[in-house]
C-alpha positions in Angstrom: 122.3 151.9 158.6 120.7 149.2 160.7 119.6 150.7 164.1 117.8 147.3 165.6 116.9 144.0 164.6 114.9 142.2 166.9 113.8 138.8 166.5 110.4 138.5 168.7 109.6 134.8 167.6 111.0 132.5 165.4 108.6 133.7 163.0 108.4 137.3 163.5 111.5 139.8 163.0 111.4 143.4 163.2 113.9 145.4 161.9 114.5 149.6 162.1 117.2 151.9 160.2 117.9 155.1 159.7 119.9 156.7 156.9 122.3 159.7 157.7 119.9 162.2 155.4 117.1 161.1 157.8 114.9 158.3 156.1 113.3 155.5 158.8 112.4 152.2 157.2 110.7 149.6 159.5 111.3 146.2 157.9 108.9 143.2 159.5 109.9 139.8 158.0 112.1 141.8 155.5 109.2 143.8 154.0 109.0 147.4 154.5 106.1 148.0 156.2 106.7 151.8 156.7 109.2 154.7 155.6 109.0 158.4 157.1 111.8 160.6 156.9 112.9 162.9 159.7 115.5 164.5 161.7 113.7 163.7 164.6 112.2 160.8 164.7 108.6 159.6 163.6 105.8 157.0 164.8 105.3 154.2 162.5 102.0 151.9 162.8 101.5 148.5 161.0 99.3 145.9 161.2 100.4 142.0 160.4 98.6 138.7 161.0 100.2 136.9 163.1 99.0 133.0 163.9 95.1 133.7 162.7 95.3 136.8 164.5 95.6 140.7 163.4 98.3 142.4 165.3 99.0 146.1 165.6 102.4 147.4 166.2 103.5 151.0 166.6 107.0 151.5 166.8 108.3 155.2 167.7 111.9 156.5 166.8 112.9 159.3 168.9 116.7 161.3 169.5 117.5 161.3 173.1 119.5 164.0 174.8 120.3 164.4 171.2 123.5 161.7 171.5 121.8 158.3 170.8 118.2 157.1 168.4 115.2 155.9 171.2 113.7 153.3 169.5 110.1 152.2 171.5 107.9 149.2 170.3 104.5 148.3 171.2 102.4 145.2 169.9 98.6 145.7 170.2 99.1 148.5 172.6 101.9 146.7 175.1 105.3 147.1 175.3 107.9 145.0 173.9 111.5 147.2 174.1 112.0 150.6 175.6 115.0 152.2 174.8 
């Protein structure tokens, strides 16, 4: 089930779901870039180049007050969503 797609530039789109039995897949550009699986929710760290330039992106999937999925992003170290 798609949880968030984000489209950060015309180039770059980041997309996160989450299957019922748990599995997180982090889709950049429509690649996987990352799968964890947990109840809970896991940190997943990639790195892309991005205009000549290496980026780093961590992205952390979280349950708040265990009704809704947090979904935090960071690119090199900054925030881009907080949820």
């Amino acid at each position: 089930m798609n949880v968030l797609t984000l489209n950060l530039t015309d180039n770059v789109k980041i997309e996160v779901d989450n299957s019922f039995t748990g599995l997180e897949t982090i889709k950049y550009n429509g690649e996987i870039v990352s799968e964890k699986k947990s109840l809970l929710g896991e940190n997943h760290r990639f790195e892309r180049e991005e205009n000549g330039e290496l980026v780093q992106y961590e992205i952390r999937i979280s349950i708040k007050h265990l009704t809704r999925v947090g979904i935090d992003i960071y690119r090199n170290n900054k925030v881009i969503l907080l949820s």
